[in-house]
C-alpha positions as CSV (number, residue, x, y, z in Angstrom):
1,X,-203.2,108.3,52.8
2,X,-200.6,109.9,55.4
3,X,-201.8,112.0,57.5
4,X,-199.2,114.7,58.7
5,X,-198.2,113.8,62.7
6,X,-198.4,117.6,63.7
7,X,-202.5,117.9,62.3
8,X,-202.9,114.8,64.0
9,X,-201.7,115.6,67.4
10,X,-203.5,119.2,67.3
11,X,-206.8,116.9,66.6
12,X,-205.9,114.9,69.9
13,X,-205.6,117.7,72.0
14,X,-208.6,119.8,70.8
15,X,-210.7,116.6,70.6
16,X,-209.8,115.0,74.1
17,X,-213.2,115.2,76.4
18,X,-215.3,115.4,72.9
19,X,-218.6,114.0,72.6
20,X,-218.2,110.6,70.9
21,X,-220.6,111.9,68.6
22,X,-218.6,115.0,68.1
23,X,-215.3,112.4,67.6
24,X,-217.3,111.0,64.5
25,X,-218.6,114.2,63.1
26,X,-214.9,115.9,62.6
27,X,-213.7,112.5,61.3
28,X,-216.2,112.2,58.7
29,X,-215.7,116.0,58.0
30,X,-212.0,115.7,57.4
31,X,-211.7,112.3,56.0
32,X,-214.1,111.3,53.4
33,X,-213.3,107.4,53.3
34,X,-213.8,106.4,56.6
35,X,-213.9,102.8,58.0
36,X,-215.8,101.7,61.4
37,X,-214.5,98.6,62.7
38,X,-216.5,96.4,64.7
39,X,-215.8,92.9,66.9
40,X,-219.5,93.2,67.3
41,X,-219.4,93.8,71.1
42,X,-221.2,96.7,73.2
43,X,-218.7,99.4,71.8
44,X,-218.7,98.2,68.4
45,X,-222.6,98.5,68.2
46,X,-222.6,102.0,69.8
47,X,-220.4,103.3,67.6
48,X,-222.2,101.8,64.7
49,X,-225.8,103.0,65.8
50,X,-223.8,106.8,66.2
51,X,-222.2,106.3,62.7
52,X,-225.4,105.5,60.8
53,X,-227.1,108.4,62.5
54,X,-224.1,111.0,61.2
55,X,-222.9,108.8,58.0
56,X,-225.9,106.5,56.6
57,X,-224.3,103.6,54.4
58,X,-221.0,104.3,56.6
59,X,-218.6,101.6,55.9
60,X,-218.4,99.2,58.7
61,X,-215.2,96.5,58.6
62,X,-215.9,93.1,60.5
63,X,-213.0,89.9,60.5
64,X,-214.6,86.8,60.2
65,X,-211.7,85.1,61.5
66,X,-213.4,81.1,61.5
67,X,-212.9,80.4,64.4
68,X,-215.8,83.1,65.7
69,X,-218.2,82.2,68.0
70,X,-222.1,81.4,66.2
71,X,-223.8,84.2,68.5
72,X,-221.3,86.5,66.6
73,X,-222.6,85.8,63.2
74,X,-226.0,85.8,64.5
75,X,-225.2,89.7,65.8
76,X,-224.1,90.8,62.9
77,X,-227.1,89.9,60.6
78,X,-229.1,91.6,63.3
79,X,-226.4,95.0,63.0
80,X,-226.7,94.3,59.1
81,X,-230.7,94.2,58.8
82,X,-231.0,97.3,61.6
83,X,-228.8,99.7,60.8
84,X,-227.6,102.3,56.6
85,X,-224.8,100.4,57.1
86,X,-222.2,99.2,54.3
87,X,-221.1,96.1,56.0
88,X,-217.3,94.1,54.5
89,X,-216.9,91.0,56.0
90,X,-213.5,90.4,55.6
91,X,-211.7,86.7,55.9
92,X,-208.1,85.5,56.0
93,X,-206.3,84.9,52.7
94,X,-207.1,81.1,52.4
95,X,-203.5,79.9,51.2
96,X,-202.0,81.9,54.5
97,X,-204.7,79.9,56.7
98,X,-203.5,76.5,55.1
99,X,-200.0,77.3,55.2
100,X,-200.2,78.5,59.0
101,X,-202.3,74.8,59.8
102,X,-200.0,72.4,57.5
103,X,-197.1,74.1,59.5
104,X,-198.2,74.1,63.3
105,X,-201.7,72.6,63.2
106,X,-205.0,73.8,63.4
107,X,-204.5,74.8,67.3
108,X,-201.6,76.4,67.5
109,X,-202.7,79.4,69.9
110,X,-202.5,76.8,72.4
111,X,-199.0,75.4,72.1
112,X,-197.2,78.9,72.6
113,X,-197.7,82.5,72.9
114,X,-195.5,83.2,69.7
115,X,-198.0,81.0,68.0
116,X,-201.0,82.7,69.2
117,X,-200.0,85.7,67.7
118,X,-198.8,83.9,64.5
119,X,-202.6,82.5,64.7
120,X,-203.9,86.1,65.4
121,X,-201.6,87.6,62.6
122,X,-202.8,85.4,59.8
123,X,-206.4,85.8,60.9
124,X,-206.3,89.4,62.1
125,X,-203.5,91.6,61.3
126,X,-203.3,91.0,57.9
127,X,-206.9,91.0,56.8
128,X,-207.1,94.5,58.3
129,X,-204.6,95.6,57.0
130,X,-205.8,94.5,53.4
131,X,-208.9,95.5,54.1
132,X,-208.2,99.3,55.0
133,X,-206.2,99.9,52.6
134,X,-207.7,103.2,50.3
135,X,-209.2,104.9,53.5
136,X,-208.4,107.9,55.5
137,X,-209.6,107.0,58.8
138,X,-210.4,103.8,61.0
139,X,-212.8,104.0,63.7
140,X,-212.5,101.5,66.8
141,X,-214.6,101.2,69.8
142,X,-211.3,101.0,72.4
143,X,-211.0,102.6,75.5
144,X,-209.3,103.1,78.2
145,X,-211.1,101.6,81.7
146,X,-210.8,98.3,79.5
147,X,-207.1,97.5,80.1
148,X,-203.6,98.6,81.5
149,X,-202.3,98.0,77.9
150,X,-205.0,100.4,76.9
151,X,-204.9,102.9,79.4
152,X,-202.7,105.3,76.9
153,X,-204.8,105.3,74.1
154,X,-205.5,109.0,72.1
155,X,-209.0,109.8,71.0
156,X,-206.7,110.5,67.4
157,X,-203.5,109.2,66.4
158,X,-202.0,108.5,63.4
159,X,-201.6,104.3,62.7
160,X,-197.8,103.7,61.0
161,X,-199.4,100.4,60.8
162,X,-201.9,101.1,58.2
163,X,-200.0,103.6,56.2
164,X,-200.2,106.2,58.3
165,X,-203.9,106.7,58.2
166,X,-205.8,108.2,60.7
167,X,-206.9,105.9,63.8
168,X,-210.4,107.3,66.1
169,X,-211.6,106.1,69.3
170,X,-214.4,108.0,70.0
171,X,-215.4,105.8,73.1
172,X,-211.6,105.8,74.4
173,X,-212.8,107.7,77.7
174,X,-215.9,105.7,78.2
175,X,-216.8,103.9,81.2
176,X,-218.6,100.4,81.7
177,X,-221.3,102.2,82.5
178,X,-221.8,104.7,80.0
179,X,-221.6,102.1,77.1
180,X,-224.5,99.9,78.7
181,X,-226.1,103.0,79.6
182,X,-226.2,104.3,75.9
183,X,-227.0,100.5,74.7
184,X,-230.5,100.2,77.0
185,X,-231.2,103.6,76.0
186,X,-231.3,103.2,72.0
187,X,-232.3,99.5,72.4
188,X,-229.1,98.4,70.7
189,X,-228.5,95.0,69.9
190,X,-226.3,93.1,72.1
191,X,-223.9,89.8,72.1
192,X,-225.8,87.0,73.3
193,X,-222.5,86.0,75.4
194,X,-222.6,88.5,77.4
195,X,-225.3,86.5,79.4
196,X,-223.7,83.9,79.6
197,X,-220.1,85.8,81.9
198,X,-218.4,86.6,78.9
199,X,-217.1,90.0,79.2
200,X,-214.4,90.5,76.3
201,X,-215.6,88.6,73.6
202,X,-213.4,87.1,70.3
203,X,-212.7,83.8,68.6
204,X,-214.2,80.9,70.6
205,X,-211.5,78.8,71.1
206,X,-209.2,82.2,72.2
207,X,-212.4,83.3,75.0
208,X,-213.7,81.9,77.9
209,X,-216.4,83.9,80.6
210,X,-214.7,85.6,83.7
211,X,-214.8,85.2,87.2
212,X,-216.3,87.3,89.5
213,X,-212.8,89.5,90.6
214,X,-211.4,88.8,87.1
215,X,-210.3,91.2,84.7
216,X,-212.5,92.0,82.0
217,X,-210.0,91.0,79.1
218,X,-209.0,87.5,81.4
219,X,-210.9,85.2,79.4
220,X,-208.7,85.9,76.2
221,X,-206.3,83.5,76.1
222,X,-206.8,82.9,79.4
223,X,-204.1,79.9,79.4
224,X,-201.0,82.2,78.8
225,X,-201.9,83.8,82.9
226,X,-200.6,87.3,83.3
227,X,-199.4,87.6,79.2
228,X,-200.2,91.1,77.6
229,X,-203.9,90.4,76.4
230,X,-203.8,91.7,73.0
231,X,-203.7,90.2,69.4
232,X,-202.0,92.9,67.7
233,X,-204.8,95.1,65.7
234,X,-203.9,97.5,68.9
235,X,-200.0,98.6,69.9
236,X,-199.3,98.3,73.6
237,X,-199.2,101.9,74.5
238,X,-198.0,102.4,78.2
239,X,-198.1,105.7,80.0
240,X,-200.2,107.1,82.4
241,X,-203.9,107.4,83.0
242,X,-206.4,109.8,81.3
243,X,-205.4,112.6,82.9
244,X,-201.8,112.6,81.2
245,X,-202.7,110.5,78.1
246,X,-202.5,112.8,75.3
247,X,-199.4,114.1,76.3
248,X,-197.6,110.6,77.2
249,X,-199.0,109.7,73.7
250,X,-197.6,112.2,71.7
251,X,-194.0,111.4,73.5
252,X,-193.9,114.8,75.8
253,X,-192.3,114.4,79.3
254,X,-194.5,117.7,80.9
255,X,-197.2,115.7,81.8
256,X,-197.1,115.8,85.1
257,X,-200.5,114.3,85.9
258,X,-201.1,111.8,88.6
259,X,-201.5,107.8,86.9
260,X,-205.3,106.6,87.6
261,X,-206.0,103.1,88.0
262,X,-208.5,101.6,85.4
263,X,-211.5,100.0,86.7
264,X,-212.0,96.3,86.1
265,X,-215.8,96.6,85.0
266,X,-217.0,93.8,82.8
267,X,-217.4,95.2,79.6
268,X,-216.7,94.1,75.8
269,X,-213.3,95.0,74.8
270,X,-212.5,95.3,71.4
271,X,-210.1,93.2,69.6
């Protein structure tokens, strides 16, 4: 369902500085099929615990990609038995996997970055895209301390990628500590990884912890150094920092507002 551009770009300028729970409410007011899509890190569970709350039996959208790590499965029976969820695990078409591995082997992600995102294509991008087709409205857990590439993200925008549906980040001007703070107090459930230096957690092979000093998002693929760390469920959106975001967004060159740095905090980043 296509969303007219101009509705959407009202909703990002009344909804910037919104209550994530506020996010949520108007999306499940003006769309009623509605996806939540999780990685099953600290956003993803947040965002789940708020859309339960407003939305019980809400849909939530995971990608079992396999190649995920086993204290990601285990997280998300724990999010299944917890929470009125609806919960789609949603794999890779199996011919698409053994095409992909007869032609370039079972590593690929390794041998270059054009691979990688072959790799992350096959496993990501199109089971997404499969798998929202028929809704409204996606909800993701981004924001925009995580990342430079992320640092221009709208709380609303419309996603050409996904037939023009609504895409929501309620979280998108979330700190670090605001998600952790929100996740000790509802005693969410959290990625076992995380104790273990992970701070941006995805397929197992793809992640590695961080160094103390590291950007959060360095252990993703951390062999390809200073490459754009995304797998292409998110477009690279450049601009300035929150202050100007909406407008940079939205393609207006009045912004005018200073560009913020983002703060490296460890922190699950989605995708």
């Amino acid at each position: 369902m296509r969303i007219p551009a101009d509705d959407l770009e009202t909703a990002a300028r009344d909804l910037e500085g919104a209550g994530a729970e506020a996010v949520l409410a108007w999306t499940f007011d003006r769309f009623p099929q509605v996806a939540v899509v999780a990685s099953f890190q600290a956003e993803s569970v947040v965002l789940i615990d708020m859309a339960s709350r407003l939305r019980p039996g809400v849909d939530v959208i995971t990608l079992d990609t396999g190649r995920l790590p086993q204290e990601t499965h285990d997280l998300i029976d724990t999010v299944r038995n917890r929470f009125a969820v609806t919960l789609k695990v949603v794999s890779p078409d199996p011919t698409e996997l053994a095409e992909m591995s007869r032609a370039h082997g079972v590593n690929l992600f390794y041998l270059s970055p054009e691979l990688r995102h072959t790799c992350c294509d096959v496993r990501k991008t199109r089971p997404l895209a499969r798998a929202l087709a028929g809704y409204g409205a996606w909800v993701t857990g981004l924001r925009r301390e995580q990342s430079a590439t992320r640092r221009a993200t709208p709380v609303v925008s419309r996603d050409e990628g996904h037939g023009g549906i609504a895409k929501v980040a309620p979280l998108v001007g979330w700190s670090h500590e605001e998600v952790w703070a929100r996740v000790r107090a509802r005693d969410l459930p959290s990625h076992a990884l995380y104790a273990s230096g992970y701070t941006s957690i995805g397929c197992a092979p793809c992640t590695r912890a961080t160094r103390p000093g590291e950007d959060e998002r360095a252990g993703r693929w951390w062999w390809e150094g200073d490459s754009i760390k995304e797998c292409g469920l998110h477009p690279v959106l450049t601009g300035p920092g929150p202050a100007a975001v909406v407008a940079t967004a939205l393609g207006r060159a009045d912004a005018g507002a200073e560009s913020t740095a983002a703060t490296a905090a460890p922190s699950g980043a989605e995708g």
